[in-house]
TORPA-4810 file (N, C-alpha, C, O; in nm, 3 decimals):
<nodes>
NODE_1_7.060_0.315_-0.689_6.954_0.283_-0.780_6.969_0.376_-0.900_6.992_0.495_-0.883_X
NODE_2_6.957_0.324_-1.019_7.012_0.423_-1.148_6.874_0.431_-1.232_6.801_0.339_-1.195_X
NODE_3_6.839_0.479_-1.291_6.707_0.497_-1.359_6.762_0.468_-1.513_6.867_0.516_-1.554_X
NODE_4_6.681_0.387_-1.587_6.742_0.409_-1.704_6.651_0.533_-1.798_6.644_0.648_-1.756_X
NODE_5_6.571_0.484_-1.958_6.549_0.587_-2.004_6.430_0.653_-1.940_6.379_0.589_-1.848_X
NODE_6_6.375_0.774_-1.974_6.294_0.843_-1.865_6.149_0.860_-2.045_6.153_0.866_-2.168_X
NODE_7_6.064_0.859_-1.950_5.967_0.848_-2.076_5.881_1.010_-2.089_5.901_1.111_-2.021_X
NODE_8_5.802_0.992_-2.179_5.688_1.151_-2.177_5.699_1.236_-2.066_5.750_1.348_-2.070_X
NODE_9_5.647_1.176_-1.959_5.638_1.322_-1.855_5.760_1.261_-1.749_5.725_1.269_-1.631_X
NODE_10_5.853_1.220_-1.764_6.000_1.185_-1.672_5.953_1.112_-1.566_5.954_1.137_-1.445_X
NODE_11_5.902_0.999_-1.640_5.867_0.869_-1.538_5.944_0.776_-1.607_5.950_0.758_-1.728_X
NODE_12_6.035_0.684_-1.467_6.146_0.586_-1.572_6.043_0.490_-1.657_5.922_0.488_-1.637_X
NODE_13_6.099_0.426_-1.737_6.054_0.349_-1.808_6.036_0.234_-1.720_5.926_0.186_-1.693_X
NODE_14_6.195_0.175_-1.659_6.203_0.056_-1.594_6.318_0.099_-1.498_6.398_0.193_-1.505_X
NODE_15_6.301_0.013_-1.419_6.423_0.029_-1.282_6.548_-0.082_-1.301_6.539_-0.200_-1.333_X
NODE_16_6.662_-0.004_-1.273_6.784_-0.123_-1.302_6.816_-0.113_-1.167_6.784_-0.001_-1.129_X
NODE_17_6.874_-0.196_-1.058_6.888_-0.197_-0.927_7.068_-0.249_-0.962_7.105_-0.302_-1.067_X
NODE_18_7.148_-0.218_-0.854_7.273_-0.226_-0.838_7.325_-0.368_-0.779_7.424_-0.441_-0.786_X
NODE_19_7.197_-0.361_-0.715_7.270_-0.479_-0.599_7.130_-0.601_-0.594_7.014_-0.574_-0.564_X
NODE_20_7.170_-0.698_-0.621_7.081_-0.821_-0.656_7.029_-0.838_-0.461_6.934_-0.909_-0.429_X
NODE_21_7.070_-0.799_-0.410_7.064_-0.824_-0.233_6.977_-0.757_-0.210_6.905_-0.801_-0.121_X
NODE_22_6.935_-0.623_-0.271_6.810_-0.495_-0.285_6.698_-0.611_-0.340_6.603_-0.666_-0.283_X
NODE_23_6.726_-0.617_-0.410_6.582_-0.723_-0.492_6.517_-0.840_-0.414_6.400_-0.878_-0.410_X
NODE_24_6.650_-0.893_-0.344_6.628_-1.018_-0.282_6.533_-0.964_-0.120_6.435_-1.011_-0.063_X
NODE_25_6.614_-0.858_-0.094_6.534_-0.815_0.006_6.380_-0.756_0.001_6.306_-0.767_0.099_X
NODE_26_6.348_-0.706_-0.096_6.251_-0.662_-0.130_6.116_-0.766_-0.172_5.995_-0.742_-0.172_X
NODE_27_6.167_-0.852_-0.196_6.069_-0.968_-0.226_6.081_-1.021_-0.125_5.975_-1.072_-0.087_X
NODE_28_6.167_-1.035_-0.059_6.153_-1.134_0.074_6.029_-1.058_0.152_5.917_-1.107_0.164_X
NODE_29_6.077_-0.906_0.211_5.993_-0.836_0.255_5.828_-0.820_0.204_5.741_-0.808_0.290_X
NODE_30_5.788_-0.822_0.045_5.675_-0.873_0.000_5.594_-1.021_0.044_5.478_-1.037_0.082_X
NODE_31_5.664_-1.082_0.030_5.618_-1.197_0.072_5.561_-1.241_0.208_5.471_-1.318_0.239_X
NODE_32_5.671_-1.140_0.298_5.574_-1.132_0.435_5.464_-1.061_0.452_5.383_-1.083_0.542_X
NODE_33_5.456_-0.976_0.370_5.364_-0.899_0.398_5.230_-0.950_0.342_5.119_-0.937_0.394_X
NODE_34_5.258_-1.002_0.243_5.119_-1.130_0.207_5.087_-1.228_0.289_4.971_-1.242_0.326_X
NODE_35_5.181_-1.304_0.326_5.128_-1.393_0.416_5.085_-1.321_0.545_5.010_-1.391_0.612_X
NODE_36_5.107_-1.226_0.587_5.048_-1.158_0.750_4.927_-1.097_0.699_4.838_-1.074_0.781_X
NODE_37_4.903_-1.055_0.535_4.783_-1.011_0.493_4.675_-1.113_0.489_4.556_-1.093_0.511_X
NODE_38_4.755_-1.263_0.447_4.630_-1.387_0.447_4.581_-1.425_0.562_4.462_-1.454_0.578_X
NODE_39_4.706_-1.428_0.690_4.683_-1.447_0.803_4.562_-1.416_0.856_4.472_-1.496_0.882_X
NODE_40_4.560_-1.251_0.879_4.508_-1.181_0.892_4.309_-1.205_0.810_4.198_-1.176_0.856_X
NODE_41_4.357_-1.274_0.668_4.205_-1.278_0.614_4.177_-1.396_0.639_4.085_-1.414_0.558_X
NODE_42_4.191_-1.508_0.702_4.150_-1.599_0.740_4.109_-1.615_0.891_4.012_-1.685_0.921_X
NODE_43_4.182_-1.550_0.982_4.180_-1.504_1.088_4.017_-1.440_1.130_3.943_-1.479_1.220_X
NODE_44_3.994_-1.330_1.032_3.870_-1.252_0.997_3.774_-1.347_0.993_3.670_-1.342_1.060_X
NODE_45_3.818_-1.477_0.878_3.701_-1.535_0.808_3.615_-1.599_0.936_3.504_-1.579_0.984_X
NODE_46_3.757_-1.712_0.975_3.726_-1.798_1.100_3.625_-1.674_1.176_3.505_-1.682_1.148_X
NODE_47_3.669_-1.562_1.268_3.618_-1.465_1.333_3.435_-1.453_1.277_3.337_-1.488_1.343_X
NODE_48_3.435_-1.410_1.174_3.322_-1.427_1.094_3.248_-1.554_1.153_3.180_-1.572_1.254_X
NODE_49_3.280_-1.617_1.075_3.185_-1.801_1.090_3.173_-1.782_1.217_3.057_-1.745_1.233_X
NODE_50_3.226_-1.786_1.320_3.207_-1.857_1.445_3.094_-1.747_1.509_3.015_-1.795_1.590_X
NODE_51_3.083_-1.627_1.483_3.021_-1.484_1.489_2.892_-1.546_1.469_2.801_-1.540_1.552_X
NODE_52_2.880_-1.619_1.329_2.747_-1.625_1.231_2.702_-1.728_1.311_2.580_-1.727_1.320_X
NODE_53_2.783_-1.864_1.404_2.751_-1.991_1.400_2.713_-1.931_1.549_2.692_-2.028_1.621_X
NODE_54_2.702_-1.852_1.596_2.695_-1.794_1.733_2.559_-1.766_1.700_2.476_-1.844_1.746_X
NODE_55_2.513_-1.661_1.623_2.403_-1.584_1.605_2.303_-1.684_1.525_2.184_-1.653_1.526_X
NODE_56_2.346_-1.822_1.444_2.284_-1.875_1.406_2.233_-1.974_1.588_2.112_-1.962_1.604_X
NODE_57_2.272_-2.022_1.657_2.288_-2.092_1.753_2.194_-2.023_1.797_2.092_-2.092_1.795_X
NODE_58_2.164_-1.865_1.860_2.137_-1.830_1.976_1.978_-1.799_1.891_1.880_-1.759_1.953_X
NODE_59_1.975_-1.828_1.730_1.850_-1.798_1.682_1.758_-1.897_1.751_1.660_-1.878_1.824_X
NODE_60_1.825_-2.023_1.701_1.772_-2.142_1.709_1.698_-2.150_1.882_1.580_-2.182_1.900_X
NODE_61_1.774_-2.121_1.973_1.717_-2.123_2.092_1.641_-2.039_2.115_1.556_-2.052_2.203_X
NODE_62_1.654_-1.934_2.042_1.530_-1.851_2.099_1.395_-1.862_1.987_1.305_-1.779_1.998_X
NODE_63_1.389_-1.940_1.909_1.273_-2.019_1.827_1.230_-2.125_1.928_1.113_-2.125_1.967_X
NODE_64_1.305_-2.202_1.966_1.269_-2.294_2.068_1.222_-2.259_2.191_1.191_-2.342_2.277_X
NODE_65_1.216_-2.150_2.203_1.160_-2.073_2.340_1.054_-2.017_2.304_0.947_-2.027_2.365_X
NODE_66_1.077_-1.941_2.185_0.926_-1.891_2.150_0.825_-2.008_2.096_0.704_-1.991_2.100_X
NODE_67_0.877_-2.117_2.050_0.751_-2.222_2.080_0.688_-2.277_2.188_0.578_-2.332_2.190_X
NODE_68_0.767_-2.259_2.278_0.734_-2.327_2.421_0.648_-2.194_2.466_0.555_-2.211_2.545_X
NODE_69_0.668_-2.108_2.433_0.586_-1.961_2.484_0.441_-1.952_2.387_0.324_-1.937_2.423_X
NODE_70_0.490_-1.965_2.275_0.374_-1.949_2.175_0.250_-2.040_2.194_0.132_-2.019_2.163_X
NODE_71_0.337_-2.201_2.281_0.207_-2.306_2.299_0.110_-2.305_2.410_-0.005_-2.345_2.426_X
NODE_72_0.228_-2.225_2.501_0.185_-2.187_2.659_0.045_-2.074_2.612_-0.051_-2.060_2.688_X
NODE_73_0.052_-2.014_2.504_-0.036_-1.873_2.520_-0.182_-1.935_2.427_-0.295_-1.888_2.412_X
NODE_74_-0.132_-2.027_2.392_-0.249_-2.068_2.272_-0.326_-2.189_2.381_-0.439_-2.231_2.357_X
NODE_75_-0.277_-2.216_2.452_-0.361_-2.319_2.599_-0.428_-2.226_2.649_-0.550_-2.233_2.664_X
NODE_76_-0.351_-2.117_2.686_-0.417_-1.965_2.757_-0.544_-1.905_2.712_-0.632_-1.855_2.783_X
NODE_77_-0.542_-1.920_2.567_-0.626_-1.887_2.475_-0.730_-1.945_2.475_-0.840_-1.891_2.481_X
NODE_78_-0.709_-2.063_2.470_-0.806_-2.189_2.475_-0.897_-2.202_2.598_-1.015_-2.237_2.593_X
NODE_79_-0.840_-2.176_2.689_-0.878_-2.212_2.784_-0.992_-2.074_2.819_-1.097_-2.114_2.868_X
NODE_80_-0.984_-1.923_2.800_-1.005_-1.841_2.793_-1.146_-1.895_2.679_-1.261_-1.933_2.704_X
NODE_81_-1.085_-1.879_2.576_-1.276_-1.902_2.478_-1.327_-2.005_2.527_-1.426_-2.044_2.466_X
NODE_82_-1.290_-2.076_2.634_-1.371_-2.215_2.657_-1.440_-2.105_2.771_-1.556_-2.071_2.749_X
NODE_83_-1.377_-2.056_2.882_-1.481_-1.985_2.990_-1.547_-1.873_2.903_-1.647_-1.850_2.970_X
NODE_84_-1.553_-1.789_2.794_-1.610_-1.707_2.759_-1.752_-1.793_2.660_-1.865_-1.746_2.646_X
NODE_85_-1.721_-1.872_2.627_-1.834_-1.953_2.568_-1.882_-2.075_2.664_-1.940_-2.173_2.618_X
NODE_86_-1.852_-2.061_2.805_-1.944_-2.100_2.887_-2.032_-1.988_2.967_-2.133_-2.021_3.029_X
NODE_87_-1.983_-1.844_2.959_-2.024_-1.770_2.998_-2.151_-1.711_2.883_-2.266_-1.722_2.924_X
NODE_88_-2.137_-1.668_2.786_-2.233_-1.660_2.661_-2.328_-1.760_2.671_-2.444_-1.729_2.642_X
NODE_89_-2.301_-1.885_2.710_-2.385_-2.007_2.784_-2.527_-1.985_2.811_-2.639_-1.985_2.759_X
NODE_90_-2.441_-1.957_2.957_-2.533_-1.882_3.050_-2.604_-1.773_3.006_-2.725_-1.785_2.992_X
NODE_91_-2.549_-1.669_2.981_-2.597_-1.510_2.920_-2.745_-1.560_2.861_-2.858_-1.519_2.886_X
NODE_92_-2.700_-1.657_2.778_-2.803_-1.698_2.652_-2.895_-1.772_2.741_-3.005_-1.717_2.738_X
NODE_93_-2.892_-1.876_2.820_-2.992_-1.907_2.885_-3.038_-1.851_2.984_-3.106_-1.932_3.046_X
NODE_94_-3.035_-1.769_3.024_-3.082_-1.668_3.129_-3.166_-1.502_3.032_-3.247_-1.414_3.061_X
NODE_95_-3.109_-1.528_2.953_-3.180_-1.457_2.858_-3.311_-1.485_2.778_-3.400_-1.405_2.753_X
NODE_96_-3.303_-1.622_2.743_-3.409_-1.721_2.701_-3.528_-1.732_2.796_-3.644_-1.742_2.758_X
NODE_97_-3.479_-1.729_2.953_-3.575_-1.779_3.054_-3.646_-1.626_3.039_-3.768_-1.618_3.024_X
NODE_98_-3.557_-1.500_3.045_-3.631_-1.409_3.106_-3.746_-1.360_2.941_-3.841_-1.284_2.959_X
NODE_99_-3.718_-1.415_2.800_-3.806_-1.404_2.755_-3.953_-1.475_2.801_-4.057_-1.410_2.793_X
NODE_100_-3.951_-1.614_2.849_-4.009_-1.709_2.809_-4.138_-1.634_2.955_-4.260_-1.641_2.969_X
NODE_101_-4.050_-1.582_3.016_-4.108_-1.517_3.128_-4.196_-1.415_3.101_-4.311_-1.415_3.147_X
NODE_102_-4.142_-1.310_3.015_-4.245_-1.176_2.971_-4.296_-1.230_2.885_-4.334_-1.134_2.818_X
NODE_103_-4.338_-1.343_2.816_-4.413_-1.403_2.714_-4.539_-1.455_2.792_-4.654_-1.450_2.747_X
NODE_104_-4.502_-1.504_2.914_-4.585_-1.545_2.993_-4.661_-1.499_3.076_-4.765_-1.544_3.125_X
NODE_105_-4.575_-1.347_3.103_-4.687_-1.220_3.160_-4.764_-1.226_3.065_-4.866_-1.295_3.068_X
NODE_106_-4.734_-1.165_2.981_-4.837_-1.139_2.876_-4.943_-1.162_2.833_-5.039_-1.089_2.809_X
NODE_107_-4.919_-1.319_2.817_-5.014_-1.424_2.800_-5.150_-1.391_2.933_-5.268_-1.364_2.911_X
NODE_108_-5.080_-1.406_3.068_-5.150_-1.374_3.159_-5.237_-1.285_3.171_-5.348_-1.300_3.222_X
NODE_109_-5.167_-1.137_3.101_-5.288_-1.007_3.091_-5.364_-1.025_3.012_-5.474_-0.970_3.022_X
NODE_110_-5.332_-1.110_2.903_-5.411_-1.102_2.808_-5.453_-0.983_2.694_-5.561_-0.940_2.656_X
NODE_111_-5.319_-0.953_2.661_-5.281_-0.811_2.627_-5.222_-0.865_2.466_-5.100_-0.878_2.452_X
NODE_112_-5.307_-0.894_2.356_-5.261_-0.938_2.232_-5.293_-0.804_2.173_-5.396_-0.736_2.180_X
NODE_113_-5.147_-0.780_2.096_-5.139_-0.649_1.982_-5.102_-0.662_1.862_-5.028_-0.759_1.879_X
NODE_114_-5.092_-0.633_1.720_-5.031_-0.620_1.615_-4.963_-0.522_1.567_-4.974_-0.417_1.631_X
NODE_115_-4.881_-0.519_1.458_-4.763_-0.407_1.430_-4.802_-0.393_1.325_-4.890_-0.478_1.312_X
NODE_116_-4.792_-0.337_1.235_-4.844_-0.251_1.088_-4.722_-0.247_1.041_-4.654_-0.215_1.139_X
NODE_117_-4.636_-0.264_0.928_-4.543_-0.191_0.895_-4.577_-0.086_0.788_-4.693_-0.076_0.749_X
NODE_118_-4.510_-0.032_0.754_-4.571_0.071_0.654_-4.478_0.102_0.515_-4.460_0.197_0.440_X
NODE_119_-4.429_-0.040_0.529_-4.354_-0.060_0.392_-4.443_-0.055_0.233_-4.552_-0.110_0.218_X
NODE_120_-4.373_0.019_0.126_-4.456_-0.003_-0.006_-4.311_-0.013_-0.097_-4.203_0.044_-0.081_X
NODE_121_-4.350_-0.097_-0.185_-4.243_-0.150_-0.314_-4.297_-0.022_-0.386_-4.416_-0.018_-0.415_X
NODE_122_-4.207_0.093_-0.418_-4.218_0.201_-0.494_-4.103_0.203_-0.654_-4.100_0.286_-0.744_X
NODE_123_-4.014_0.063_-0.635_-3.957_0.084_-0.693_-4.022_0.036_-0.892_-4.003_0.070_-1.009_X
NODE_124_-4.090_-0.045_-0.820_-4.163_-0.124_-0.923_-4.206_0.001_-1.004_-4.145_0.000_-1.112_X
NODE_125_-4.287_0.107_-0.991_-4.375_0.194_-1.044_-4.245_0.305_-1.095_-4.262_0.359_-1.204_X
NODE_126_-4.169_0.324_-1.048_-4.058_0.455_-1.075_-3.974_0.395_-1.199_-3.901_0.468_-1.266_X
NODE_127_-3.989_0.258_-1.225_-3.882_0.229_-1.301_-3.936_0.227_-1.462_-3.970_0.113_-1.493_X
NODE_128_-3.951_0.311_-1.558_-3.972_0.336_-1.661_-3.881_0.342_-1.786_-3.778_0.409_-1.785_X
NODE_129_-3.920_0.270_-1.892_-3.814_0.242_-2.018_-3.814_0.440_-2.067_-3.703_0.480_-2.103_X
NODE_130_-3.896_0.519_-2.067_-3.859_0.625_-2.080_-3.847_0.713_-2.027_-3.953_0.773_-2.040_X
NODE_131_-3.763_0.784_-1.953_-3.836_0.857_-1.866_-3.801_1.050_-1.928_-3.699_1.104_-1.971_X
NODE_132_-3.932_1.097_-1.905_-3.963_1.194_-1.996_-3.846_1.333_-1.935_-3.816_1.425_-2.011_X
NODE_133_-3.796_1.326_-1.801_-3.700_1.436_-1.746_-3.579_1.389_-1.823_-3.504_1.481_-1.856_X
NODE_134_-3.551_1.298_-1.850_-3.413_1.287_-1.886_-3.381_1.289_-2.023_-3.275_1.324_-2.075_X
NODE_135_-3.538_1.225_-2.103_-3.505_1.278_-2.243_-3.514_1.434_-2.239_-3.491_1.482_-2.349_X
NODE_136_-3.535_1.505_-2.164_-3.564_1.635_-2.194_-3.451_1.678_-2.200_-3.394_1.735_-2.293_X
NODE_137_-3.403_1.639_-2.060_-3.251_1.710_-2.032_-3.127_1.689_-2.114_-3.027_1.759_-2.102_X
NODE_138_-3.138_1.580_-2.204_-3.060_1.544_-2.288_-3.041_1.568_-2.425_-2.935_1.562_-2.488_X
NODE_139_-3.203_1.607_-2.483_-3.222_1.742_-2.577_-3.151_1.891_-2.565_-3.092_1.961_-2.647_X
NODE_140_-3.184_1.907_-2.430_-3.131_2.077_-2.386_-2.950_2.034_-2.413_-2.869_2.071_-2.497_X
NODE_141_-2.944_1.972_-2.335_-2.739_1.966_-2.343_-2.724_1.938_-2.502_-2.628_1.989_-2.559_X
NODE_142_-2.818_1.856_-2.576_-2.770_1.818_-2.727_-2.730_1.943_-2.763_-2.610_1.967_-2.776_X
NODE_143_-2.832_2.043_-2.785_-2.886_2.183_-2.861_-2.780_2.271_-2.814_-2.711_2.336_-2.893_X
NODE_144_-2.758_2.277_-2.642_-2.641_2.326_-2.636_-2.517_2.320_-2.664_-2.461_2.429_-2.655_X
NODE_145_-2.439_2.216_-2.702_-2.336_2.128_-2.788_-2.360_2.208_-2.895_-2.300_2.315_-2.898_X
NODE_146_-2.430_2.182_-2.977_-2.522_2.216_-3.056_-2.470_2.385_-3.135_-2.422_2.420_-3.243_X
NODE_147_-2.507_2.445_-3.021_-2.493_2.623_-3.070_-2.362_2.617_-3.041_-2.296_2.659_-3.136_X
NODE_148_-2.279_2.573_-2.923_-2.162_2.617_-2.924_-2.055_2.578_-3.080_-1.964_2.645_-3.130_X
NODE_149_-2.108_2.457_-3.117_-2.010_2.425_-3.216_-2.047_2.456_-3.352_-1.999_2.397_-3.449_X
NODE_150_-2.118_2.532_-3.358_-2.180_2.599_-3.500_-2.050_2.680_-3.532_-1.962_2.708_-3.451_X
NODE_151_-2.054_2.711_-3.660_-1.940_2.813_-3.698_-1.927_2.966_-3.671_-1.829_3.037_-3.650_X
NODE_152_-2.150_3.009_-3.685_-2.157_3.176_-3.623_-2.103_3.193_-3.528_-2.033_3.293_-3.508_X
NODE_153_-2.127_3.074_-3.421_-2.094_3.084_-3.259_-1.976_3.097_-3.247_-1.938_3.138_-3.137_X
NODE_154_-1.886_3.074_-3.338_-1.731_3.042_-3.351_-1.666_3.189_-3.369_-1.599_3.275_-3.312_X
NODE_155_-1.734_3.160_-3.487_-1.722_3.337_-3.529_-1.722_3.458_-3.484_-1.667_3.556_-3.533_X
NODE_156_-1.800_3.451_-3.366_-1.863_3.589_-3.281_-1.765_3.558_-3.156_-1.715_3.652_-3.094_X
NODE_157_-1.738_3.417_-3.118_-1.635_3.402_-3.009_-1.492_3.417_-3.020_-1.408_3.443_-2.934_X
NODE_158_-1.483_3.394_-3.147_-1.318_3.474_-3.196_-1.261_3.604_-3.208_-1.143_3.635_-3.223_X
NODE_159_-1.395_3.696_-3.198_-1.403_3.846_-3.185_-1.337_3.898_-3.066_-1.259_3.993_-3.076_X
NODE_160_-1.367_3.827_-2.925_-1.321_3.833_-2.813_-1.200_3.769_-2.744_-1.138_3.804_-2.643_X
NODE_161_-1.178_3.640_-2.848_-1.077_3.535_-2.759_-0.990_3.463_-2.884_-1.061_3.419_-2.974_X
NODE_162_-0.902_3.452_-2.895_-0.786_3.432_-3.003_-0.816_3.326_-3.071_-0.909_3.269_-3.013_X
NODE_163_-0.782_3.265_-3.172_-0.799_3.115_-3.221_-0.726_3.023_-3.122_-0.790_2.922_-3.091_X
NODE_164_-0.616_3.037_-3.072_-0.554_2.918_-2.983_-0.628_2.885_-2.854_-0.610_2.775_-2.802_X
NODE_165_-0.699_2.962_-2.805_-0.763_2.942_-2.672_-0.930_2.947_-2.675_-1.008_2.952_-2.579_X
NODE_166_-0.966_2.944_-2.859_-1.090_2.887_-2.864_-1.142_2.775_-2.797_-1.254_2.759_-2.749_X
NODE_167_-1.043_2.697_-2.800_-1.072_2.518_-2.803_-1.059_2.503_-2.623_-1.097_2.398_-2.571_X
NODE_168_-1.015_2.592_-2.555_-1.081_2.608_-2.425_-1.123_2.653_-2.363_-1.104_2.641_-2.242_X
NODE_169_-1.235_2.759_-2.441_-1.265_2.884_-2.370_-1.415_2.808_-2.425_-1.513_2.850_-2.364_X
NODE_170_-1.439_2.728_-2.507_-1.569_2.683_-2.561_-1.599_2.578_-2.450_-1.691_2.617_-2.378_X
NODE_171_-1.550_2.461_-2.414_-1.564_2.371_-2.316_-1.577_2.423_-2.163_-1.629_2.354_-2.076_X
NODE_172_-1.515_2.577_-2.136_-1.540_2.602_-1.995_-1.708_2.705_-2.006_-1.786_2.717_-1.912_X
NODE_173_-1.724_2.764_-2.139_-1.867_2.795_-2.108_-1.996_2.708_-2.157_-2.111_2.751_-2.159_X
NODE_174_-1.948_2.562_-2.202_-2.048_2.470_-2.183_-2.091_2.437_-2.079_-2.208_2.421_-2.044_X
NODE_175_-1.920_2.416_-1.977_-1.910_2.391_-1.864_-1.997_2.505_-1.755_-2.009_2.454_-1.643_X
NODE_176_-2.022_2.562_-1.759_-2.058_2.673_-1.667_-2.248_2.709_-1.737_-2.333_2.759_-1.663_X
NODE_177_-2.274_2.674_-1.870_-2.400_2.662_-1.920_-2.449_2.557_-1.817_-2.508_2.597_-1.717_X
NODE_178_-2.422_2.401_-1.838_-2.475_2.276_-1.742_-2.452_2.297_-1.646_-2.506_2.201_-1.592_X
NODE_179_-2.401_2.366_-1.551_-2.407_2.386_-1.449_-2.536_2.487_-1.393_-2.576_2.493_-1.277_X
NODE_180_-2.581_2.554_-1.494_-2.620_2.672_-1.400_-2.741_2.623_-1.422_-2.828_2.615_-1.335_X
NODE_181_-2.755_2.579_-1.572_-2.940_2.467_-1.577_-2.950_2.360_-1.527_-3.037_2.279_-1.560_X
NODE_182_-2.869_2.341_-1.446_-2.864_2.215_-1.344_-2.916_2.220_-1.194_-2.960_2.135_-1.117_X
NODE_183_-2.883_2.406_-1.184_-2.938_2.468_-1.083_-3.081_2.490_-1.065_-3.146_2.491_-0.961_X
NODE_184_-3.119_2.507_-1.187_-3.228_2.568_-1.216_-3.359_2.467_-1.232_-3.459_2.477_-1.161_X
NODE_185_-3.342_2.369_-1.335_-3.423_2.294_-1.405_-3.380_2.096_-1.316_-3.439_1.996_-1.356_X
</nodes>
């Protein structure tokens, strides 16, 4: 085998072979090796399908089993709320009698009473277009808003706390103002 020119990093360019019988063999040998490669992927495929037509098959029967099971349990079922709603039946008429019974003592002693409830509609009277606690309370939070955002208040709070952390050092002692007259009032 002779190499002809050799390129950048001394990889031939192209291969010149001596003997045309090298070539012939070499493709012959390719060629088998494709066809034992197709063999081989059809072989698979078939393998496959018949795999799938298996697992599709054994679905199918066991759908067909679980209907025959699923119908068996829903008769089961049936048959079940039919004795439980002949039993509730009963319950209910034996329940009925034993009222109709202490209705009938009763009657007998001659023992008539009444019940009082001691219900009152309070809501009617509480519900007012103004109500004087909440305008109040809503004055106090105004006024407080109010002083915090004045400019003195600003002024005297910048003495203690930087300009950048004004803007949250004002909202946590509003925050902590409504809270504590919330306690209180």
């Amino acid at each position: 085998m002779a190499y002809g020119n050799m390129g950048i990093l001394g990889a031939p360019l192209y291969e010149t072979f001596e003997n045309e019988s090298e070539i012939y063999n070499m493709e012959s040998e390719m060629y088998n090796m494709e066809s034992e490669m197709y063999n081989m992927e059809s072989e698979m495929n078939t393998t496959q399908t018949s795999k799938d037509a298996c697992d599709l098959a054994r679905e199918i029967l066991n759908l067909e089993q679980c209907k025959e099971e699923e119908e068996e349990e829903e008769e089961e079922e049936e048959e079940e709320e039919e004795e439980e709603a002949t039993e509730t039946a009963a319950a209910e008429t034996a329940a009925a009698e034993e009222e109709e019974e202490e209705e009938e003592e009763e009657e007998e002693d001659g023992a008539a009473f009444t019940v009082r409830e001691g219900f009152s509609n309070k809501a009617a009277y509480g519900k007012k277009l103004l109500q004087l606690d909440l305008f109040l309370r809503a004055l106090l939070y105004g006024c407080l808003f109010f002083l915090l955002a004045h400019p003195d208040t600003r002024s005297l709070l910048m003495k203690f706390v930087s300009k950048k952390n004004l803007m949250y050092v004002v909202p946590v002692i509003f925050a902590l103002a409504y809270y504590v007259l919330n306690l209180y009032i």
